[in-house]
N, C-alpha and C positions, 0 to 999 in steps of 0.2 A: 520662563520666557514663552512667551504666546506662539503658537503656529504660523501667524502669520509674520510673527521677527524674524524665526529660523529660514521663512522660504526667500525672505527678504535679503538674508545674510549670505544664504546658499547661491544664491542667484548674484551677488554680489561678487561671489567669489569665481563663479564659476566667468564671469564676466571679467574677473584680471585675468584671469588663466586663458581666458581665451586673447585680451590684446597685450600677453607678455609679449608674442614672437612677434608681434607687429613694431612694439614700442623698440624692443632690440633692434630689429631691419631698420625703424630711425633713426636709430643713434648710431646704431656703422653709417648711414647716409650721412647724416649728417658729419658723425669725424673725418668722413673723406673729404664732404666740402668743404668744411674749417681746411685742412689741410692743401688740399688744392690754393684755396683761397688765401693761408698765408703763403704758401709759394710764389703762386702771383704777387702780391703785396712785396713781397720779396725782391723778384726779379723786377717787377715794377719802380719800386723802391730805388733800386742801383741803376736804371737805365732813364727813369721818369719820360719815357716812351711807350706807348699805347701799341705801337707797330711794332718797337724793337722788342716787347714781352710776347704779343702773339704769335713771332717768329720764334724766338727760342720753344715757345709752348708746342710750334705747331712740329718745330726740327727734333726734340725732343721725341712726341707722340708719332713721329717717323721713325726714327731712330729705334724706338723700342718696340716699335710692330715687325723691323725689320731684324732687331735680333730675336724676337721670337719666330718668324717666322723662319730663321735658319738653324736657331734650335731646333725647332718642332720636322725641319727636313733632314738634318746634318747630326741632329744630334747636341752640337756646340756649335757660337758663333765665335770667330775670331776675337773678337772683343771681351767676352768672358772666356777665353784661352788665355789673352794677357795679363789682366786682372787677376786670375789664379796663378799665373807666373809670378807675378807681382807681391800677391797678399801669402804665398805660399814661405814666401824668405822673410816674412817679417814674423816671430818669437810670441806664443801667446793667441795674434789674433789670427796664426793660419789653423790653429786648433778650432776655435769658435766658429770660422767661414769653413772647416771644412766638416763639422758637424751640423750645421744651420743647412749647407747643402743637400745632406744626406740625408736628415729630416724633412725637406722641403721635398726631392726629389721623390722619399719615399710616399707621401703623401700625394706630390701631382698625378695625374691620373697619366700624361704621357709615357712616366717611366712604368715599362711591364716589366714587372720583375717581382721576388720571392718576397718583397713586402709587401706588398697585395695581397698576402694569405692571411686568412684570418682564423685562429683556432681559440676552442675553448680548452681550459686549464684549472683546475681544480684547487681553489684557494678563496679563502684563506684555512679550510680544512677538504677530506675527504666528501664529497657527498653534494660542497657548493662550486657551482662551475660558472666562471667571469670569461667573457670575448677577450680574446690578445691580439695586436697585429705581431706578425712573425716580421723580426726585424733583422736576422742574420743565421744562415745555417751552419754548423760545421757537424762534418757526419752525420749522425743519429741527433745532436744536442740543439735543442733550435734556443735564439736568443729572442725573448717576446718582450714588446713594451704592454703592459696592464695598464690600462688607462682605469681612472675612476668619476663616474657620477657626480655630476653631470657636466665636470670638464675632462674632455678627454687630452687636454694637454695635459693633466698631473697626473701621475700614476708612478711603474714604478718597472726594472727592467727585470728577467728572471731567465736563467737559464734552465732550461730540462729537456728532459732525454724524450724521444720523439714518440715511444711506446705509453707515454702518461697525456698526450694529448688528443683531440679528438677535432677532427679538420671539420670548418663551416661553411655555407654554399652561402654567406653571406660577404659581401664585398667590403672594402673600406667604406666607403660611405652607409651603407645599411648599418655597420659595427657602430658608427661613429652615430648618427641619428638613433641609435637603440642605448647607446651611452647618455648624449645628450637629454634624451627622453625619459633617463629613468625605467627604460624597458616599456615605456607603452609603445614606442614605435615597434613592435618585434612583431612580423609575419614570419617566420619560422618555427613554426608549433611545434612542426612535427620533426625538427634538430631536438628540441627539448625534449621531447620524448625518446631520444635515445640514449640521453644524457643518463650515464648509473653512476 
């Protein structure tokens, strides 16, 4: 292959890698439109009113700015109190809503709490150390989810004792962009260098 194929090829590549995160940001844009958009068709659909769909659209996007906005002051808003009253007496799926909350909460950035810590952990031998988010403590034994490259939804959960881990100045989000990345996102050098 001639020199000039290879810088051709090189240059090629270096050109997808650069608009993967663009073409990704499309395509969430876009499934949110799609979805927006069969909603409306939806609501549209059952009312065949143009006023009656951007009523319910507009009572809706009140609605949900006003429960968040009494979350985000209160903590909870009356409306997801009843809801959990609710989904909590039905067999099955108050386990999935109350795991999906725990997951979700841990991850928003509103809630401050001990899953916000982010430690490293020495696996899958001595010697290689993987980011954990600490997902629950009890005494000494912390419970970590290990995500893996380059989705940090899969991974895997581990308990260990508090003296095998080694605490990181890097936040959920920095953890989570250094996973998605494959470690080219990582400015903390000099964590690595303490790492034995």
């Amino acid at each position: 292959m001639n020199e000039l194929t290879k810088k051709l090829l090189n240059y090629f590549l270096i050109g997808v890698f650069a608009v993967i995160p663009i073409v990704v940001v499309l395509q969430i844009i876009i499934f949110v439109k799609d979805l927006v958009a069969n909603l409306f068709n939806f609501v549209y659909g059952y009312s065949d009113n143009y006023l009656y769909t951007i009523l319910v659209f507009a009572v809706s996007f009140i609605l949900l700015a006003w429960i968040g906005s009494t979350t985000a002051k209160k903590g909870r808003s009356w409306i997801i109190s009843a809801f959990d009253f609710i989904i909590d007496r039905i067999p099955f799926l108050n386990t999935i809503y109350r795991v999906l909350k725990k997951v979700i909460n841990m991850l928003s950035s509103h809630e401050q709490t001990m899953t916000k810590e982010v430690v490293y952990v020495e696996y899958p031998k001595e010697g290689v150390w993987v980011p954990a988010y600490v997902t629950n403590k009890h005494d000494d034994k912390y419970i970590l989810f290990v995500p893996t490259s380059p989705n940090p939804t899969s991974g895997f959960t581990v308990i260990v004792d508090k003296s095998k881990l080694i605490k990181s100045a890097m936040n959920i989000e920095e953890a989570t962009s250094f996973i998605v990345s494959v470690g080219v996102d990582y400015n903390k050098a000099s964590e690595a260098n303490q790492l034995t």
